[in-house]
C-alpha positions in Angstrom: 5.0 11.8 1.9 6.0 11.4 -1.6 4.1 9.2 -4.0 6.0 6.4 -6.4 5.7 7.4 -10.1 3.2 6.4 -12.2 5.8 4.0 -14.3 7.2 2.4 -11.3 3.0 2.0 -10.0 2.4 0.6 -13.6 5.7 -2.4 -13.1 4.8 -3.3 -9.9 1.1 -3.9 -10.8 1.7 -6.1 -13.9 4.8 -8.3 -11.6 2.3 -8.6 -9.1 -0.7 -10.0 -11.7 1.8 -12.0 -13.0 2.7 -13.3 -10.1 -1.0 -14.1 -8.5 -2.3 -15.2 -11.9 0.5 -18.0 -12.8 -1.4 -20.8 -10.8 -4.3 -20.0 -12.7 -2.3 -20.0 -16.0 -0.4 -23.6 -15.2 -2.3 -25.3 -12.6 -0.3 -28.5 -13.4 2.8 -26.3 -12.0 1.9 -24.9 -9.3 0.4 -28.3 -8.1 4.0 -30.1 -9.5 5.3 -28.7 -5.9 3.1 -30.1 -3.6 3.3 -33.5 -5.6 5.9 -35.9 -3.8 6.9 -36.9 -7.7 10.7 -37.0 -9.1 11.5 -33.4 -9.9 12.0 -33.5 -13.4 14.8 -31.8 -15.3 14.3 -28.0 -16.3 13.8 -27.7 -20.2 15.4 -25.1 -22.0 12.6 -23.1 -22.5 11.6 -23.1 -18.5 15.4 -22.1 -18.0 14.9 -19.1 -20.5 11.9 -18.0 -19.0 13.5 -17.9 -15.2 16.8 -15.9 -16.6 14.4 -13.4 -18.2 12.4 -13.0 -14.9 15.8 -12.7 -13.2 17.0 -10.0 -15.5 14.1 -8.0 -14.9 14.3 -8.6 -11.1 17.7 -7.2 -10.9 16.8 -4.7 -13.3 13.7 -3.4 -11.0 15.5 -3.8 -8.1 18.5 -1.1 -10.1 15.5 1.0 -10.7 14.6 1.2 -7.3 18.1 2.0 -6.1 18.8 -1.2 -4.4 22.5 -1.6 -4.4 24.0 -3.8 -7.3 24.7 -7.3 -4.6 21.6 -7.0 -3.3 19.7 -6.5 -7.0 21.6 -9.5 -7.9 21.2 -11.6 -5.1 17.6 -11.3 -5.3 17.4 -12.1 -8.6 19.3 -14.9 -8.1 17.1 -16.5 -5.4 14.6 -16.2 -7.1 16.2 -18.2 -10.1 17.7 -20.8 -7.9 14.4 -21.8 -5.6 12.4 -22.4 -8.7 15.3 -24.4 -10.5 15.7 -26.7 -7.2 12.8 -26.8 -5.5 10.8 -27.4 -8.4 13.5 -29.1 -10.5 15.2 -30.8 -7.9 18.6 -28.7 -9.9 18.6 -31.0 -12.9 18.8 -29.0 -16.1 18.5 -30.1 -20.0 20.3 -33.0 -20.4 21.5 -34.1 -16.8 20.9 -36.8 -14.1 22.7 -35.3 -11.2 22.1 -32.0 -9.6 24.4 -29.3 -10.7 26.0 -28.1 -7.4 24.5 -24.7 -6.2 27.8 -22.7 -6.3 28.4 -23.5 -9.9 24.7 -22.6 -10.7 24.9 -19.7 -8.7 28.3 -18.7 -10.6 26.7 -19.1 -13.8 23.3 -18.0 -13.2 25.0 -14.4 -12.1 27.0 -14.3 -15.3 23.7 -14.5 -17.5 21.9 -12.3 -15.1 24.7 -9.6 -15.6 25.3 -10.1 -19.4 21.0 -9.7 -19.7 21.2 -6.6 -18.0 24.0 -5.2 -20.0 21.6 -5.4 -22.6 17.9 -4.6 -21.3 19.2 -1.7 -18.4 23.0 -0.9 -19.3 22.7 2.1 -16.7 21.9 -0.7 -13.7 25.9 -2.2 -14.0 28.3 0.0 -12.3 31.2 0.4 -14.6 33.2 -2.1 -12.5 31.0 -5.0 -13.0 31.1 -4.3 -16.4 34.5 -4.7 -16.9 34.4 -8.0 -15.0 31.9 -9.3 -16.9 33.6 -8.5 -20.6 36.8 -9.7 -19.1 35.3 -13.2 -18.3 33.3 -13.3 -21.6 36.6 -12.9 -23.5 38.5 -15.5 -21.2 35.5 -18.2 -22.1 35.5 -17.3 -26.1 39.4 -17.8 -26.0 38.8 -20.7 -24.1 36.5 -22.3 -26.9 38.7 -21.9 -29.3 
């Protein structure tokens, strides 16, 4: 039996306080589930914070040689129970759900374009190529 490295020992231990201590740091949030309330739209920070825990999902799940739909369909689930089971899917700005396809579509763009920067290694070349072909098609597009 081999044992995990000390590094990968060290990540899962701080993910899994983080995870365990977040009621305790926003009681109001973890209590916002079990509330029959409204959901109320995501703000923009709340969506920044959930694509940066996605990114370093998918990135974790790379490190741990899961294959590249699986890391990514991870971290999107992850991304997309919190944004409509706590938010009901509204986001900054709107009063209808965004349908889960196109948040799912968008949601794996970001995750992809944060990993190209924070684990490069993690995005087979192909996927890469994908991505910078549909980030040149949308700044051509905004022009």
């Amino acid at each position: 039996m081999t044992l995990p490295e000390p590094k990968v020992i060290r990540r899962s231990f701080a993910a899994a306080a983080l995870v365990l201590a977040a009621p305790l740091l926003s009681p109001a949030t973890a209590l916002a589930q079990a509330a029959k309330d409204k959901p109320t739209p995501a703000t923009a920070m709340e969506i920044n914070t959930y694509g940066v825990m996605s990114i370093a999902t998918f990135c974790e799940a790379r490190a741990q040689k899961i294959d590249f739909s699986k890391s990514l369909a991870v971290a999107l689930a992850g991304q997309l129970h919190v944004i409509y089971g706590k938010h009901g899917g509204l986001l900054p700005g709107t009063k209808d759900p965004l349908p889960e396809k196109q948040f799912l579509n968008n949601a794996g763009f970001m995750i992809v374009g944060g990993a190209l920067k924070f684990c490069p290694k993690s995005v087979p070349a192909a996927e890469k190529a994908r991505f910078e072909k549909a980030a040149a098609s949308l700044k051509s597009s905004k022009k």
